[in-house]
PyMOL Python script that loads the backbone (N, CA, C, O; Angstrom):
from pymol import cmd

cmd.read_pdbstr("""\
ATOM      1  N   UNK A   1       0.843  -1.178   0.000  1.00  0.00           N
ATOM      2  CA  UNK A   1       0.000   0.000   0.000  1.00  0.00           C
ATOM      3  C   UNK A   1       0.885   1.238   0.000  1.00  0.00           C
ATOM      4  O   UNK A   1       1.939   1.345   0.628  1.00  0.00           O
ATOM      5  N   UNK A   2       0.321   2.171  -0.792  1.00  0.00           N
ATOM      6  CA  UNK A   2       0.898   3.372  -1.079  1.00  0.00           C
ATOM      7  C   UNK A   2       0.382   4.607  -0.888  1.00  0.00           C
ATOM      8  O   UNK A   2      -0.105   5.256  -1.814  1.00  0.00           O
ATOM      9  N   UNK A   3       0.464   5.129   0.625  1.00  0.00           N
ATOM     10  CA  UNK A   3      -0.644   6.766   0.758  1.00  0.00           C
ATOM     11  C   UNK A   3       0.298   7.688   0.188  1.00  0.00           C
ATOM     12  O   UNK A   3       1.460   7.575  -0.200  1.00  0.00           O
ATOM     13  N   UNK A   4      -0.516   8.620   0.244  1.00  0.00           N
ATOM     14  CA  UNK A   4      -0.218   9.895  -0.564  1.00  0.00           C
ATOM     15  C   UNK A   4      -1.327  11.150  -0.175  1.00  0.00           C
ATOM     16  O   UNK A   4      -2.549  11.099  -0.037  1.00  0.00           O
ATOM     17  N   UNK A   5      -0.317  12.357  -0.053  1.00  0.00           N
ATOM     18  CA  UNK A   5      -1.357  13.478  -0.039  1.00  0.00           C
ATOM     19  C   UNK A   5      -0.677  14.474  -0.893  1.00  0.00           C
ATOM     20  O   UNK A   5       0.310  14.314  -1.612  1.00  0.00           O
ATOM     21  N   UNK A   6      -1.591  15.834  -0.623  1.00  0.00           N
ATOM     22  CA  UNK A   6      -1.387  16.937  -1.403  1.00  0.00           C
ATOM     23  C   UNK A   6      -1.442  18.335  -0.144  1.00  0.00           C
ATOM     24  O   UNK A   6      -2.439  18.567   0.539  1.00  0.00           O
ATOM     25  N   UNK A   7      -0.615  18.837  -0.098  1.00  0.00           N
ATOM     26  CA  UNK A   7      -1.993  20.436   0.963  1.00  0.00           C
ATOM     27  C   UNK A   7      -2.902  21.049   0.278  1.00  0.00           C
ATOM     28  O   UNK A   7      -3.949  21.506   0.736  1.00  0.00           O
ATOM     29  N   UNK A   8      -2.366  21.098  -1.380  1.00  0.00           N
ATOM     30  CA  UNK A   8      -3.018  22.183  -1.794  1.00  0.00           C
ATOM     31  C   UNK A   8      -4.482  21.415  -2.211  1.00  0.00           C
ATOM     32  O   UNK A   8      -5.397  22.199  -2.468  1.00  0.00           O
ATOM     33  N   UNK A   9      -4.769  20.089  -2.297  1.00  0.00           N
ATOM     34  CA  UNK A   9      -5.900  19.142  -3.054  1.00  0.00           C
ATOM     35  C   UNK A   9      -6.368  18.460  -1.758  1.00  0.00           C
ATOM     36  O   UNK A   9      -5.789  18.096  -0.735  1.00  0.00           O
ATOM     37  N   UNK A  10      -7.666  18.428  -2.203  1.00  0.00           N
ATOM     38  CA  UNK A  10      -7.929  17.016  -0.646  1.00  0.00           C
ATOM     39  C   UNK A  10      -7.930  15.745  -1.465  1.00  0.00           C
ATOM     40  O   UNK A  10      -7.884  15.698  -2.694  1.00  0.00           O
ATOM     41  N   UNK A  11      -8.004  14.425  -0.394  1.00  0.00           N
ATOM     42  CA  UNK A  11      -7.921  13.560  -0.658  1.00  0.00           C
ATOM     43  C   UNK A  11      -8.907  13.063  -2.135  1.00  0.00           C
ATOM     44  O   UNK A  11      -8.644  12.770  -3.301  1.00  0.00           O
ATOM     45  N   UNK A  12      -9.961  13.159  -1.418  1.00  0.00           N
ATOM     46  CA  UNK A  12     -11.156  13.051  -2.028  1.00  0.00           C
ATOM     47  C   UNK A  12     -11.196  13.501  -4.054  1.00  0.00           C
ATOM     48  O   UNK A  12     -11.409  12.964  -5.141  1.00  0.00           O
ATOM     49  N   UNK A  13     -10.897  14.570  -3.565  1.00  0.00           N
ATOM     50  CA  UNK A  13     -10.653  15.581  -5.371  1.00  0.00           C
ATOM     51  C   UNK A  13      -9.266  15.118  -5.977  1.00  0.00           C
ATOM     52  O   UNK A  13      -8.965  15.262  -7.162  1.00  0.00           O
ATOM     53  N   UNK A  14      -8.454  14.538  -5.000  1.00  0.00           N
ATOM     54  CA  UNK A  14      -7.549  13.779  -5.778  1.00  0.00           C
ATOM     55  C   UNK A  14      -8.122  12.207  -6.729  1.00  0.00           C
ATOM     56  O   UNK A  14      -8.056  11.926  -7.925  1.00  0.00           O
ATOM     57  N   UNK A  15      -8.644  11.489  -5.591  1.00  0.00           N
ATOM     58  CA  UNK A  15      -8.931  10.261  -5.968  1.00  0.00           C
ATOM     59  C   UNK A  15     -10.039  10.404  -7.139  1.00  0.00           C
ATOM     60  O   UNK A  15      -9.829   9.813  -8.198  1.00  0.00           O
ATOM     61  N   UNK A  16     -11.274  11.213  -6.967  1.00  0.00           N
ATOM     62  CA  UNK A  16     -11.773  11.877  -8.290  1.00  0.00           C
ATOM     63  C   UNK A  16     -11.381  11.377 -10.110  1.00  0.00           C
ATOM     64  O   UNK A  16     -11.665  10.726 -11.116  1.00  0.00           O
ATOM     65  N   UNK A  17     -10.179  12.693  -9.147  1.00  0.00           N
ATOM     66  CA  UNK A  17      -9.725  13.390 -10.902  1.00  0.00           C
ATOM     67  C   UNK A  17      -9.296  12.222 -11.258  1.00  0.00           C
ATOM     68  O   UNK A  17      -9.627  11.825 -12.375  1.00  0.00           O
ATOM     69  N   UNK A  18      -8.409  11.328 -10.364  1.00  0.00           N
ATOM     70  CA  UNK A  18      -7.905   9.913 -10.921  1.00  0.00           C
ATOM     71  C   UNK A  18      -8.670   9.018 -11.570  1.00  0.00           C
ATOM     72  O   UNK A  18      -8.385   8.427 -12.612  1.00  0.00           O
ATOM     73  N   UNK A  19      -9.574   8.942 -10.973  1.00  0.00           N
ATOM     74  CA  UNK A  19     -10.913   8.179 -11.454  1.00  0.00           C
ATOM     75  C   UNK A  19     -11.456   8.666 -12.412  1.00  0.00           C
ATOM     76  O   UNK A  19     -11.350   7.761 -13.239  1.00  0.00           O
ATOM     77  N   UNK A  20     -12.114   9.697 -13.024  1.00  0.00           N
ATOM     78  CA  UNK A  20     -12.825  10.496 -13.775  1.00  0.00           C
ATOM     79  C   UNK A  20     -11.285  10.482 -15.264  1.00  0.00           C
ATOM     80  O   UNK A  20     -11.439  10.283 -16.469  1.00  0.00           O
ATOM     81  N   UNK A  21     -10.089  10.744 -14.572  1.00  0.00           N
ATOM     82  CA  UNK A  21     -10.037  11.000 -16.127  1.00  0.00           C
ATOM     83  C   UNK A  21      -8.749   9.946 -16.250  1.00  0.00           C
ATOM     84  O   UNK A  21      -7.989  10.272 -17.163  1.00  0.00           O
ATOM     85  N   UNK A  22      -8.416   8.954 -15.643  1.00  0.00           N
ATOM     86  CA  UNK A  22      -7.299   7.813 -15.637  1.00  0.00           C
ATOM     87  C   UNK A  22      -8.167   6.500 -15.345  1.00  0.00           C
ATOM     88  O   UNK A  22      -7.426   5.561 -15.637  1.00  0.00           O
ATOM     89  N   UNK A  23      -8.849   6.226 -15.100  1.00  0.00           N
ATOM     90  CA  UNK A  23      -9.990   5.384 -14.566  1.00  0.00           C
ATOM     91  C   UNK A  23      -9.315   4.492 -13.724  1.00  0.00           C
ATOM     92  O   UNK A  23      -9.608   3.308 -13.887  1.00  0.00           O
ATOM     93  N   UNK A  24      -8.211   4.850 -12.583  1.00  0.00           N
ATOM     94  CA  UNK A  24      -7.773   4.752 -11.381  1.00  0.00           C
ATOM     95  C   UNK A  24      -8.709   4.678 -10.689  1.00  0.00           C
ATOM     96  O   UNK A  24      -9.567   5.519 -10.957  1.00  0.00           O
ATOM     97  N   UNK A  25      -9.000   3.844  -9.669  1.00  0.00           N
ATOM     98  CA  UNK A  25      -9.739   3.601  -8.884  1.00  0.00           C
ATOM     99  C   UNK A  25      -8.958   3.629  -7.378  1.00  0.00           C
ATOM    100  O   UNK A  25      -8.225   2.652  -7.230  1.00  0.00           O
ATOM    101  N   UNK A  26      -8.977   4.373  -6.478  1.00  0.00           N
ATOM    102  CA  UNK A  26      -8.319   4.580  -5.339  1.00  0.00           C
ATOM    103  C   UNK A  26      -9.484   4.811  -4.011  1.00  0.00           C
ATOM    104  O   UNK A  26     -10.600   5.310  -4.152  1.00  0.00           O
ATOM    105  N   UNK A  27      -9.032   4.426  -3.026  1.00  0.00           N
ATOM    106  CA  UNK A  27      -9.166   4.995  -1.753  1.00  0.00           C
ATOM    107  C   UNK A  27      -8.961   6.179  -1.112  1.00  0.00           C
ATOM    108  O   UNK A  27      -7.780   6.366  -0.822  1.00  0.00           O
ATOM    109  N   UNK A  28      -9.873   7.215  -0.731  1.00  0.00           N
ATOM    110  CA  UNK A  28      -9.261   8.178  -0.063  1.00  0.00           C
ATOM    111  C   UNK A  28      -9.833   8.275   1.200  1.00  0.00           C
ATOM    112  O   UNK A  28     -11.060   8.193   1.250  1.00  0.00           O
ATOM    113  N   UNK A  29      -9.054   8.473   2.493  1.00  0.00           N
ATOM    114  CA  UNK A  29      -9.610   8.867   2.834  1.00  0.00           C
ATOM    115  C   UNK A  29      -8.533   8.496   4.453  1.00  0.00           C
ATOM    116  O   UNK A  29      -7.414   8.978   4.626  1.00  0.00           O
ATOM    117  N   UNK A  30      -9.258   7.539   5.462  1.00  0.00           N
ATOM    118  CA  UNK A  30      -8.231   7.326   6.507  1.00  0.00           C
ATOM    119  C   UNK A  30      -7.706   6.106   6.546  1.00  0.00           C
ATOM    120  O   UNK A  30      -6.996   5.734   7.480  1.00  0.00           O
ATOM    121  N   UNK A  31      -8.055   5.263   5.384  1.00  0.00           N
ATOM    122  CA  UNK A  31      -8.292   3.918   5.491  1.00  0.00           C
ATOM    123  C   UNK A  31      -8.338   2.954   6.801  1.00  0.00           C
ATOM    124  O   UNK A  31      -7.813   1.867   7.042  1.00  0.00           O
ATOM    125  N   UNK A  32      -9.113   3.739   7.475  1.00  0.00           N
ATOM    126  CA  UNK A  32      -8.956   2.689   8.405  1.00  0.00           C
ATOM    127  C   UNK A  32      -7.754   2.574   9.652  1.00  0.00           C
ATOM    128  O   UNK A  32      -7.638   1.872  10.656  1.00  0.00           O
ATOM    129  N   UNK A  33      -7.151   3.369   9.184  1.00  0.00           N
ATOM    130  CA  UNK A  33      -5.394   3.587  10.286  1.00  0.00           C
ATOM    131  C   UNK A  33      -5.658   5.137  11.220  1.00  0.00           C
ATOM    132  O   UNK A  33      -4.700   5.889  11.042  1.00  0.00           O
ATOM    133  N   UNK A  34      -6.243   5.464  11.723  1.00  0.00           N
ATOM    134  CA  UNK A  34      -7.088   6.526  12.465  1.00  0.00           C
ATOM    135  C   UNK A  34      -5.394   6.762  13.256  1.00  0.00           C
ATOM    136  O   UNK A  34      -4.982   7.849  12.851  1.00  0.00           O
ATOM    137  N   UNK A  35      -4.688   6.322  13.897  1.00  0.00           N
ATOM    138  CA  UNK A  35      -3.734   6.273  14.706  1.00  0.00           C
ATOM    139  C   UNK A  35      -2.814   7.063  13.672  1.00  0.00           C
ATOM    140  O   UNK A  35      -2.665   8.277  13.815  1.00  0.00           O
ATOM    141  N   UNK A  36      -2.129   6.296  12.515  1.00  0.00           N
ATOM    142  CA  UNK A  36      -1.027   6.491  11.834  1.00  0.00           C
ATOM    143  C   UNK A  36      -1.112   7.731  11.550  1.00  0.00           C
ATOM    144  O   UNK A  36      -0.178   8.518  11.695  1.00  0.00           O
ATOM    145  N   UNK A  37      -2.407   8.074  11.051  1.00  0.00           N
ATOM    146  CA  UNK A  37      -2.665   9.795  10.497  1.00  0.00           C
ATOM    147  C   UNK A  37      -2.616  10.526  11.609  1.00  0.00           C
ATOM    148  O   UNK A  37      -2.481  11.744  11.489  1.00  0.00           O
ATOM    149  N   UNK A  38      -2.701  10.014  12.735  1.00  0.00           N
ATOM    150  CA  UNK A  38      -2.523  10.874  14.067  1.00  0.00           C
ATOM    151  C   UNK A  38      -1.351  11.450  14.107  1.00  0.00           C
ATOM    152  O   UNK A  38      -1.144  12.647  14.305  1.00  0.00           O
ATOM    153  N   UNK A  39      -0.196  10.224  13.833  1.00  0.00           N
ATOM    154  CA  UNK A  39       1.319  10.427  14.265  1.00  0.00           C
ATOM    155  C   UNK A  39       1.281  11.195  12.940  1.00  0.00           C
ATOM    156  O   UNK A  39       1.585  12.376  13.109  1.00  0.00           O
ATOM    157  N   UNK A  40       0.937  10.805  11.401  1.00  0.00           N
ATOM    158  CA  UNK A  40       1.564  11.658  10.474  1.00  0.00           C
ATOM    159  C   UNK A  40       1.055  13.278  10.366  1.00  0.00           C
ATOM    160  O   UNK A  40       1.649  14.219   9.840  1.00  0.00           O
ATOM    161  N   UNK A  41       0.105  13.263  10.864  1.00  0.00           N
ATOM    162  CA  UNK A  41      -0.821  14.927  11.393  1.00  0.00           C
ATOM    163  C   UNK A  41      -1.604  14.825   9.786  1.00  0.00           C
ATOM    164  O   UNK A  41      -1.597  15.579   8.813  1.00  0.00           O
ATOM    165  N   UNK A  42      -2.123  13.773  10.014  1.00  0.00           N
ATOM    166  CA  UNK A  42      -3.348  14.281   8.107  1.00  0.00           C
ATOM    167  C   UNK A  42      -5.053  13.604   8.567  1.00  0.00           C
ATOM    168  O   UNK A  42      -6.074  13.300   7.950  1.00  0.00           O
ATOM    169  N   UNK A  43      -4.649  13.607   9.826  1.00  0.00           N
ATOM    170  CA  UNK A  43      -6.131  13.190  10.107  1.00  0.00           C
ATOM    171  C   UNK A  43      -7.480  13.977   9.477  1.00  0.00           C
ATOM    172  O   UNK A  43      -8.636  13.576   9.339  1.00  0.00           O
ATOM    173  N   UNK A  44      -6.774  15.417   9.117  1.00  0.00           N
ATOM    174  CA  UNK A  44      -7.983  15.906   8.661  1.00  0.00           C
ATOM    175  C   UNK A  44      -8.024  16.119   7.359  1.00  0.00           C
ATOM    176  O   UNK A  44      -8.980  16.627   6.774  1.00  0.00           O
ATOM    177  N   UNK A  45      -7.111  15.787   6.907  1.00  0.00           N
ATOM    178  CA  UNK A  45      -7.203  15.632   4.937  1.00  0.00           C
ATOM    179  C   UNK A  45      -7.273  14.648   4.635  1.00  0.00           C
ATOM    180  O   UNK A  45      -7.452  14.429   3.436  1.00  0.00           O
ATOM    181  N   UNK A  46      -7.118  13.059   5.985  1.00  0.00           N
ATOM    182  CA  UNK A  46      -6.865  11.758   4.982  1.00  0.00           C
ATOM    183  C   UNK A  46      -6.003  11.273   4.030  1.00  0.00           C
ATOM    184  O   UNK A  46      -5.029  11.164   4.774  1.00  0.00           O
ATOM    185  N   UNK A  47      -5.566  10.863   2.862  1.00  0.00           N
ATOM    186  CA  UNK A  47      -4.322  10.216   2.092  1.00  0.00           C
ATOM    187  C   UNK A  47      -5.225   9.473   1.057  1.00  0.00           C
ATOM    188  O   UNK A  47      -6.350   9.058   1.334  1.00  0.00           O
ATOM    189  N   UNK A  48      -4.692   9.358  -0.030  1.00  0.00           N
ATOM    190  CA  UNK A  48      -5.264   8.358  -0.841  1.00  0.00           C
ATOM    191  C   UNK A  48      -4.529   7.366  -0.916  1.00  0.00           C
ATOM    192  O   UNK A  48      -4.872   6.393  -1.586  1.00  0.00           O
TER     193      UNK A  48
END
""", "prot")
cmd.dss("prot")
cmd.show_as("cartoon", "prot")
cmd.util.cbc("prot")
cmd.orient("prot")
């Protein structure tokens, strides 16, 4: 598994555009690791 963020994009409008125009299909969001995003500080943007 491979997260990823942006500051300037949220998760969400990332995974999108991926989808909509690469037909990438991704996860965004906390997947589930509520802790890790704690320690990495993106709890409130999430990661795709």
């Amino acid at each position: 598994m491979i997260a990823f963020n942006s500051k300037d994009i949220s998760s969400h409008e990332i995974a999108t555009i991926l989808d909509a125009h690469y037909q990438i299909a991704l996860r965004a969001c906390l997947q589930c690791s509520s802790l890790m995003h704690e320690m990495l500080q993106t709890s409130e943007q999430g990661a795709v």
